[in-house]
C-alpha positions in Angstrom: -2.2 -2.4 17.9 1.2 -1.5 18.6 4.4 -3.0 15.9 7.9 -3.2 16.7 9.7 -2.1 13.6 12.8 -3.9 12.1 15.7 -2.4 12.7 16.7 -2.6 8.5 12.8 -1.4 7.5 13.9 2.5 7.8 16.9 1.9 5.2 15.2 -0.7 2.8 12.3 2.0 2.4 14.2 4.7 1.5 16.2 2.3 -0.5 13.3 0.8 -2.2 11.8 4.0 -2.9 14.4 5.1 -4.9 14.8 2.1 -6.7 10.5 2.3 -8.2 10.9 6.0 -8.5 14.4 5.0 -10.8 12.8 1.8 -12.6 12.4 3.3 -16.2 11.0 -0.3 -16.9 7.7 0.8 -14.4 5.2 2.8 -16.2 5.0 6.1 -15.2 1.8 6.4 -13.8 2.5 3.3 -11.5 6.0 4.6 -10.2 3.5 8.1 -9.3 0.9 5.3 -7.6 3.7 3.2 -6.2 4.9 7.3 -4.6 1.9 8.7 -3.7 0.7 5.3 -1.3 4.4 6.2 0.1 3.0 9.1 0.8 -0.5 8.4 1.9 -1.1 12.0 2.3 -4.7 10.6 3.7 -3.3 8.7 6.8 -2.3 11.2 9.9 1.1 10.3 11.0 2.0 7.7 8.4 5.0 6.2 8.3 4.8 3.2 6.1 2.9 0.8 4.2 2.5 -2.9 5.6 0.9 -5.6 4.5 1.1 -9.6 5.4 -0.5 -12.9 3.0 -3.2 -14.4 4.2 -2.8 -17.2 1.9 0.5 -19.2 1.7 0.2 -18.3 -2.3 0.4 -14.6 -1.5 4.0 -14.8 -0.2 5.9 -14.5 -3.1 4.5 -10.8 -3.0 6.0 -9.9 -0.1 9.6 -7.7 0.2 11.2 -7.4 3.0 10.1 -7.4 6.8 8.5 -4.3 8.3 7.7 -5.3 11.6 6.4 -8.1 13.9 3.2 -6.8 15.8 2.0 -7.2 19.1 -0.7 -10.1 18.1 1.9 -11.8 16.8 1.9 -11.3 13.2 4.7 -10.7 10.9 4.0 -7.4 8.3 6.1 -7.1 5.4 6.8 -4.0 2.5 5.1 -5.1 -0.9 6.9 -6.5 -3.3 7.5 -4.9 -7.1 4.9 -7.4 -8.5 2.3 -6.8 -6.0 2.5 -3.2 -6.5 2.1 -3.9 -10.2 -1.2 -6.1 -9.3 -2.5 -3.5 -7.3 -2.1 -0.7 -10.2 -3.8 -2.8 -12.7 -6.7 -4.3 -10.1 -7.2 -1.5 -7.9 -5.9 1.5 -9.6 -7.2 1.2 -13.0 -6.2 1.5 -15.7 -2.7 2.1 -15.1 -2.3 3.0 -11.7 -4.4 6.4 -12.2 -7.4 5.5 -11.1 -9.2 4.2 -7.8 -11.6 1.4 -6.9 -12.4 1.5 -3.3 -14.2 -2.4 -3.7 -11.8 -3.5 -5.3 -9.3 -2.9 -2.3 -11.7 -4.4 -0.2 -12.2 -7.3 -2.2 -8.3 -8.2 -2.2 -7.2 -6.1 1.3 -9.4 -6.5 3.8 -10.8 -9.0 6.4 -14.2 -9.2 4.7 -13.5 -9.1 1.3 -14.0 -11.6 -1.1 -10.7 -12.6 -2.0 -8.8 -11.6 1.0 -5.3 -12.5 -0.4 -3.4 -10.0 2.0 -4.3 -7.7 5.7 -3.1 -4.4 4.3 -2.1 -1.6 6.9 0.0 1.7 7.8 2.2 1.9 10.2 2.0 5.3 11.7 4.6 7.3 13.3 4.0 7.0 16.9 4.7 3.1 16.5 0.8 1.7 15.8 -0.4 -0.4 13.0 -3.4 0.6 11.6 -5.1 -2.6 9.6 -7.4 -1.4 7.0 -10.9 -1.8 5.9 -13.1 -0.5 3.5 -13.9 3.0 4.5 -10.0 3.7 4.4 -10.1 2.7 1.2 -12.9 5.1 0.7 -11.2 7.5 2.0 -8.2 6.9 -0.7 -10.0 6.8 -3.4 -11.7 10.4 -2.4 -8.1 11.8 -2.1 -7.0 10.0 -5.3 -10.2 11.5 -7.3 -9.9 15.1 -5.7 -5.8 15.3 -5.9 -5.9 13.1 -9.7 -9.0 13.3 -11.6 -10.2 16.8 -10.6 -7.0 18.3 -11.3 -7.0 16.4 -14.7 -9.9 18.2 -15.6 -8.8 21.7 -14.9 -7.3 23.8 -18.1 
């Protein structure tokens, strides 16, 4: 699925980047969480994270607007206090760790919960919703790039 990106989304993510990575108030280890799912190393051709409430409740944890895709459906950058939920729920303790159920319980079509559609949009202008084996896929990045290396001497 394709997304047509807001014209002020390129700004407000630099912007809002600097502003978590500044926020002395944000633990550390959730400003490096909140950085490295800027990142998302484990996505080819990532551009962004997007993500849009299912639930008319959830919309108070959305920032500003990323992009309207081509189904029709509005995506939006997370705001501080959902990235501070999703240290503590999926990124235990403190934004260290990873729970790849946990993402799918909250994040994803068939979870449990399914508070918000989480996705990346990629480089070449697609929106990538996803499901549980992304997450998987995180979490094996987050324990080989974190954990392992926490281990070493």
């Amino acid at each position: 699925m394709r997304i047509e990106v807001a014209r002020v989304a390129a700004a407000l993510l630099q912007q809002r980047r600097g502003e978590f990575m500044r926020d002395v108030s944000l633990p550390l280890s959730v400003r490096g969480m909140i950085s490295v799912h800027l990142e998302s190393a484990w996505i080819p051709g990532f551009w962004s994270v997007a993500i849009r409430a299912v639930k008319p409740s959830s919309e108070r944890y959305l920032d500003f607007p990323i992009g309207f895709a081509e189904d029709g459906t509005s995506w939006y950058f997370p705001s501080r206090q959902w990235w501070l939920a999703h240290a503590q729920a999926s990124h235990p303790p403190d934004g260290s760790g990873c729970d790849a159920d946990v993402h799918t319980r909250f994040l994803a079509s068939d979870g449990s919960v399914h508070e918000f559609d989480y996705a990346a949009v990629l480089v070449d202008g697609k929106l990538k919703v996803l499901g549980h084996n992304d997450f998987a896929a995180e979490c094996f990045f987050w324990q080989h790039a974190f954990v392992a290396s926490e281990a070493r001497p």
